[in-house]
C-alpha positions as CSV (number, residue, x, y, z in Angstrom):
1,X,-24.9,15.1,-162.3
2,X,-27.4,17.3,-163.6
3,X,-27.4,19.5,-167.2
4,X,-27.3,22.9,-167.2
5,X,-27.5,26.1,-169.1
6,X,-25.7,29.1,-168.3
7,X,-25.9,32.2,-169.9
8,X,-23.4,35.2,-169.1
9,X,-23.5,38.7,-169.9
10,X,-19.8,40.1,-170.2
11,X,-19.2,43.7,-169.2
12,X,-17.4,44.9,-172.8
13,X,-17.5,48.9,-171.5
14,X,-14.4,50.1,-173.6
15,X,-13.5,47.2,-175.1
16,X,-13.9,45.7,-178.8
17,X,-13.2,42.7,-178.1
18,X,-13.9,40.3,-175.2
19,X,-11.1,38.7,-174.0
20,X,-10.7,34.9,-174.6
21,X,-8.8,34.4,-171.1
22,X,-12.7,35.5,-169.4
23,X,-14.4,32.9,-171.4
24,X,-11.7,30.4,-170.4
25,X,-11.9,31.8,-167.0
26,X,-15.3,31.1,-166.3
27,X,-15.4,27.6,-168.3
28,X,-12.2,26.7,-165.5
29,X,-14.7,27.9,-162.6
30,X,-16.7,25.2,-163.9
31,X,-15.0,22.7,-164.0
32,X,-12.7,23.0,-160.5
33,X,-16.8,23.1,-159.0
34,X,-17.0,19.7,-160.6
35,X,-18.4,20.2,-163.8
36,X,-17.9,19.3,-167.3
37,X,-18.2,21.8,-169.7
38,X,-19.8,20.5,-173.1
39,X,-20.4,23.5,-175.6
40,X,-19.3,27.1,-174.9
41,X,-21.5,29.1,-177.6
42,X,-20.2,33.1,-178.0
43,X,-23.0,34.6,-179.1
44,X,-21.4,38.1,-179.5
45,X,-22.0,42.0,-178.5
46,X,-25.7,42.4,-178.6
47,X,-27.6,46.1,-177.4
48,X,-29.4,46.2,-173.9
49,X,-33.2,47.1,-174.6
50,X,-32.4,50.1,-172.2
51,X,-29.2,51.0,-170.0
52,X,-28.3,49.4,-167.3
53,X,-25.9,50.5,-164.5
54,X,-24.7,52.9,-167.4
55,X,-24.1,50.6,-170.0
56,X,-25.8,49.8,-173.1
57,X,-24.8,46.6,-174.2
58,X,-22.9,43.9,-173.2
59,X,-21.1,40.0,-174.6
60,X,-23.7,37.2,-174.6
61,X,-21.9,33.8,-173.8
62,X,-23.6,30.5,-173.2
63,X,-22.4,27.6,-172.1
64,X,-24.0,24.5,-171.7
65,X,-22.5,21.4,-169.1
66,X,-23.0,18.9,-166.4
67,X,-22.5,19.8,-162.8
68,X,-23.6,18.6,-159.0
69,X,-26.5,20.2,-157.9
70,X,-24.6,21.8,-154.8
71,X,-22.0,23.4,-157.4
72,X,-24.3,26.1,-158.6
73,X,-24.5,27.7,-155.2
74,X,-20.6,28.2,-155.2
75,X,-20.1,29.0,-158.8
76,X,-23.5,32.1,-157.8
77,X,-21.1,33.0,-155.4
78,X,-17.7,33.4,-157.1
79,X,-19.2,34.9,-160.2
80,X,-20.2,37.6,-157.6
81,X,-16.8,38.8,-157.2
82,X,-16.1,39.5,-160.9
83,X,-16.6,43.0,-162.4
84,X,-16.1,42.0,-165.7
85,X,-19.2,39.4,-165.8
86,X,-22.2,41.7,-165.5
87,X,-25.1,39.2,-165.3
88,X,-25.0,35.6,-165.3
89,X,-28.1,33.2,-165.3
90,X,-28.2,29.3,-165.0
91,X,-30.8,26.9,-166.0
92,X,-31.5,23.2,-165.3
93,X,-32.2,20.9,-168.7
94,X,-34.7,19.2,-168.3
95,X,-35.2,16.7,-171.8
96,X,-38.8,16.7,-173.1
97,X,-39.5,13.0,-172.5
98,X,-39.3,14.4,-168.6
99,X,-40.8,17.3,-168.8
100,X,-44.0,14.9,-169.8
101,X,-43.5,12.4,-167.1
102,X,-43.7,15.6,-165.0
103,X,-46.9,17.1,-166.6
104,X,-48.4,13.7,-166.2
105,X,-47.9,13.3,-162.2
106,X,-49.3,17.1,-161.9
107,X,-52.7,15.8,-163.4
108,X,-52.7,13.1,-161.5
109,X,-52.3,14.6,-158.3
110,X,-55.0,17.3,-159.1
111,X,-57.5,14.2,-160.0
């Protein structure tokens, strides 16, 4: 299984407060794809540089956990059907100690 980062952008138009049963929503789509969920970070209601869609801010969450590659694809796809998540992004980890091993095999093959 591979490490990823996702970060969501929770649609708060109207609301105070993001619900808890969305975060806990999303962290269970997770995991029925097969992953495990390590940190879930709520980094709170932060302004949109400009409006989108006509809104002007929205709920930052990040989460960061361990999935199958072929689980992203599905979770992209159900995340699709949910008005109340406005953008969603996910990253793979990569640790620095492969990022050089990586960096190494580039210059190689250019040499």
């Amino acid at each position: 299984m591979k490490a990823y980062e996702a970060l969501f952008i929770l649609d708060t138009a109207g609301q105070e407060q993001v619900s808890k049963d969305l975060i806990e929503k999303i962290q269970k789509e997770i995991e029925q794809a097969g992953g495990r969920v390590e940190t879930v970070q709520k980094m709170g209601a932060r302004p949109f540089a400009r409006t989108t869609q006509k809104r002007s801010s929205g709920f930052y969450v990040n989460y960061l956990f361990h999935a199958p590659p072929g689980a992203i694809a599905a979770l992209d796809a159900k995340f699709h059907l949910e008005p109340e998540i406005f953008r969603w992004q996910f990253l793979e980890v990569i640790k620095p100690q492969e990022r050089k091993k990586k960096k190494k095999k580039a210059v190689t093959k250019k040499d």
